[in-house]
N, C-alpha and C positions, 0 to 999 in steps of 0.2 A: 238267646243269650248275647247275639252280637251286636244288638239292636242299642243298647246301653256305651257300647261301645264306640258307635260308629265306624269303626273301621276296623277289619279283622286280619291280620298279618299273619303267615304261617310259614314254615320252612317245605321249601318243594324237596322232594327228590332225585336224589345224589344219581346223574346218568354217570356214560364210559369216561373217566379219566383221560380229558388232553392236554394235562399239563406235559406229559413227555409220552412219544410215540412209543417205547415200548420196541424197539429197534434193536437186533446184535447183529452182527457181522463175523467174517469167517474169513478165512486166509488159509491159504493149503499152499506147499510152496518145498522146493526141491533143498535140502540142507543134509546135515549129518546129526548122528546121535554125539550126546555128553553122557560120560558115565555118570549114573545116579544120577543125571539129572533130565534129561531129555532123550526120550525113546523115538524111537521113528513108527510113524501108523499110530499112534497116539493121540487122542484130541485133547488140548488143553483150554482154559481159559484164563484171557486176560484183562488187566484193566488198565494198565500203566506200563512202560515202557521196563519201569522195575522189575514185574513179573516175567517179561522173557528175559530179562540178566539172569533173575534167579534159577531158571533153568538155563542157564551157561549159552544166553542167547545177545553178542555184546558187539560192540562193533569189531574187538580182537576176532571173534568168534568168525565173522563175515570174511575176514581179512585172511585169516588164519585157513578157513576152507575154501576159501575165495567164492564165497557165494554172497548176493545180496537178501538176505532174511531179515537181520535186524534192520537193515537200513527201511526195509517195506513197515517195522511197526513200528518205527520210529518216528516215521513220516505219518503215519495212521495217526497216532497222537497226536502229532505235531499241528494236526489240522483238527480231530475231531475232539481235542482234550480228552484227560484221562478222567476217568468213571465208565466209558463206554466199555461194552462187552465186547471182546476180540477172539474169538476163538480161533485156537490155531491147530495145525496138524502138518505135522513134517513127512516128508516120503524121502525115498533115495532119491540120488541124482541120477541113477539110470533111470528113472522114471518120466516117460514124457506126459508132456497134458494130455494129452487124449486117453493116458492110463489114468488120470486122477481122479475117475467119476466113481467109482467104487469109494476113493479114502472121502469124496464130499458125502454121498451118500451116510457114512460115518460119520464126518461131522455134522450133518445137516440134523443128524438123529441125537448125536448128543447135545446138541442147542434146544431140544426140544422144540423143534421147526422154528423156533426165533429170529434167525439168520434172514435176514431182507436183502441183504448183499455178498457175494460170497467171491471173494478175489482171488486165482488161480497164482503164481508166481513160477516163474519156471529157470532155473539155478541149474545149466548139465553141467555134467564134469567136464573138465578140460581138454579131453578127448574128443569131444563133440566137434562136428564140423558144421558149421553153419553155410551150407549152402544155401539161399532164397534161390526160389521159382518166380518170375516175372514180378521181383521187386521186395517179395516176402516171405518169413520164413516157414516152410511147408509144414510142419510141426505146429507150428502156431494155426496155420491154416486150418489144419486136420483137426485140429480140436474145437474149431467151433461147433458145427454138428452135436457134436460130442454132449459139449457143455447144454445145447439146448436140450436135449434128449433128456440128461441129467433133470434141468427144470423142467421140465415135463415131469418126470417123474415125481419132482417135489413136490411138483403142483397137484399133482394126484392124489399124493399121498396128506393134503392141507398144510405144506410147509411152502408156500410160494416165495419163489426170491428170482434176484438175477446176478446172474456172474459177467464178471469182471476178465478179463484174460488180457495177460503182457504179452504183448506184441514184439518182443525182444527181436533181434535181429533182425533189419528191415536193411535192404540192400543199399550201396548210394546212390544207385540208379532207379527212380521211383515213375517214372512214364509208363511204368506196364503196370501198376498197382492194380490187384483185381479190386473187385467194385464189393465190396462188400453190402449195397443195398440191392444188386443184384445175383443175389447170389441162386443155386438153382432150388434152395429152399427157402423158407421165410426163419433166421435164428433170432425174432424177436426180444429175445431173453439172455444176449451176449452184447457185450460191449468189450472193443478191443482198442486198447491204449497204449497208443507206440510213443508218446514221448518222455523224455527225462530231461532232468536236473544235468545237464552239460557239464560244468564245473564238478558236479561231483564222480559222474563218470571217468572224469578225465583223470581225476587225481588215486583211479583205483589200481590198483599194481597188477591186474591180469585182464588180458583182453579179452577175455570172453565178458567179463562184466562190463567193459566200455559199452555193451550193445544191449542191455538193458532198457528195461522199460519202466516209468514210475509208479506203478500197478498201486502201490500201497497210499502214495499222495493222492491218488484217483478214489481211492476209497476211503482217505479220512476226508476230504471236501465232501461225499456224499454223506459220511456218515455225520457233517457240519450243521446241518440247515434240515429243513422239514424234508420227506420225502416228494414232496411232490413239487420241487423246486431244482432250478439251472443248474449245474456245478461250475458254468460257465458263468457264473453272475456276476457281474463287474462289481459292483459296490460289496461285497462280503467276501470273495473268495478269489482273493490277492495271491498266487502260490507264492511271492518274493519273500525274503526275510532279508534285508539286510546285517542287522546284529549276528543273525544265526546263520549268514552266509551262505544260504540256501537259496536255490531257483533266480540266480543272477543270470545267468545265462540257458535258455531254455532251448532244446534241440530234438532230437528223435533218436531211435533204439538204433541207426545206421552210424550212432556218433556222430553228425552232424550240426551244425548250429543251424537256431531257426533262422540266421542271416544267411544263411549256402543253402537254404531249402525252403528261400521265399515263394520261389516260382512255383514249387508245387503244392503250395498249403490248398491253394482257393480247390484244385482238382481233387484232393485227399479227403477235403472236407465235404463235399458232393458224394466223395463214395464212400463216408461212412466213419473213416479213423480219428481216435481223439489223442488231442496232441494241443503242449502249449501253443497261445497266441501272443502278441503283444495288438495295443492299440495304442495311438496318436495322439503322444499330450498325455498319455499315463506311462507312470514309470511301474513295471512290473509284468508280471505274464498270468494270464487264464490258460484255463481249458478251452477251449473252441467250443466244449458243450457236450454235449447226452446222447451223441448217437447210439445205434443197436445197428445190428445186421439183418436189415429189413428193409423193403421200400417204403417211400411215404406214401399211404392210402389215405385218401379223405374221399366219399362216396356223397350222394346227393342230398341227401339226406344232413349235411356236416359229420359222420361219423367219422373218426379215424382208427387207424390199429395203431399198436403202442409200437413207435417209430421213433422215439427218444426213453432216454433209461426213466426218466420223470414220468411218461403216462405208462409204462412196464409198473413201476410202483407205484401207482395211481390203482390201476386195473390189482394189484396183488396185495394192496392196504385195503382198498373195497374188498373181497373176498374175505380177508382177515373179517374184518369186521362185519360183514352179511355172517359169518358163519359163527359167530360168538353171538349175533340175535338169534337164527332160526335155530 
């Protein structure tokens, strides 16, 4: 029959959909309940910065309990635009991270394992005394473990991702900073991000919020660009806004500017913490990049283990996708 034809054209078959990865994210984060509208241990989802107003999540709200919440999915937007899936879930403020692996577990289950990044944010009451040990705050320490354990679990369970965790309260004496690529386990599946928007810490009216970390900025740049790409990527992922008056000045969770804490960026960045940069002849601030709390492994063979947040979801999109063939 094709013979008359010369040439026989046919339509092939439709594989897996890459027009969009298929990507949600997750945010657990210390705040207070709204009557009727916002419960605490509750997971929600979002998609637009509207959806947490309308559960009485505003920047009054942050100001009012003195916690930064809105300000994290604000900035999640701000960076990954709205349509994206945010799932969120509030705890008390006595709650510390290393209690939050239970409420992720919750949320991780109500995303339907969708969740590829899940951002920890940590808001104490004002009672809180922030002591750091040799640089950093022990609480924040504590929970890395934690967090990997959690992914472990996830990964077990076919929900793989990796968490995010704010590094809030970082001392101003940073010479003793523990090395987080040497740590006495390997926490592959944590990334801890001690810097912030300076200018906007500064203008917040309680001091425990000065020593914040930008946990929520960190995770709309990932949630920006393909998974298996920089968050430090110079040409796309500008954190500055002029107009919107954001990331003019870029520092760490000690309240410090990144001009008072140039000397220790190069040693910070060696053991592991992510935190604005500037560079030379560009006006604006990056990420310094994807680290995890691991060492770098590359064996003879070129293999390596997932030593940046980019081959973590490298290594947990393959698995996704091996186990929707077999």
């Amino acid at each position: 029959m094709g013979s008359l034809r010369g040439v026989t054209i046919s339509e092939g078959n439709i594989g897996a959909n890459v027009a969009g990865d298929g990507r949600e994210f997750g945010l657990i984060g210390n705040g207070v309940a709204v009557t009727d509208k916002l419960t605490l241990d509750t997971p929600y989802t979002l998609q637009r910065p509207a959806d947490a107003e309308a559960l009485g999540i505003d920047a009054d709200y942050d100001s009012t309990n003195e916690v930064n919440l809105y300000r994290h999915i604000k900035e999640f937007y701000r960076r990954a635009g709205e349509g994206v899936k945010l799932h969120l879930l509030v705890v008390a403020q006595t709650t510390l991270i290393d209690g939050m692996n239970a409420s992720a577990k919750t949320l991780a289950i109500h995303a339907e394992g969708n969740i590829s990044d899940m951002a920890f944010a940590f808001n104490p009451e004002t009672s809180y005394v922030e002591s750091p040990v040799d640089g950093m705050n022990p609480d924040v320490m504590a929970a890395i473990p934690v967090l990997q354990t959690f992914s472990e679990w996830a990964d077990g369970e076919d929900m793989p991702l990796h968490t995010i965790l704010e590094g809030r309260g970082m001392d101003t004496t940073l010479t003793s900073l523990p090395d987080l690529r040497d740590m006495a386990d390997e926490n592959e599946k944590v990334t801890v991000v001690v810097g912030q928007d300076w200018d906007y810490a500064d203008g917040l009216g309680w001091e425990m919020g000065k020593k914040f970390a930008d946990v929520g900025t960190f995770l709309g740049v990932v949630a920006s660009h393909d998974w298996n790409r920089n968050p430090g990527e110079v040409e796309t992922q500008n954190l500055s806004d002029r107009d919107l008056e954001v990331w003019l000045t870029g520092g760490l969770s000690n309240h410090k500017k990144y001009s008072e804490v140039y000397a220790e960026l190069e040693t910070m960045d060696t053991k592991g913490y992510v935190f604005p940069i500037k560079y030379q002849g560009l006006s604006g601030y990056w990420w310094n990049g994807g680290h995890v709390c691991a060492p770098i492994v590359i064996d003879q063979q070129g293999n390596m283990n997932q030593h940046t947040i980019y081959y973590s979801h490298t290594y947990d999109e393959a698995k996704r996708a091996l186990r929707l063939v077999y």
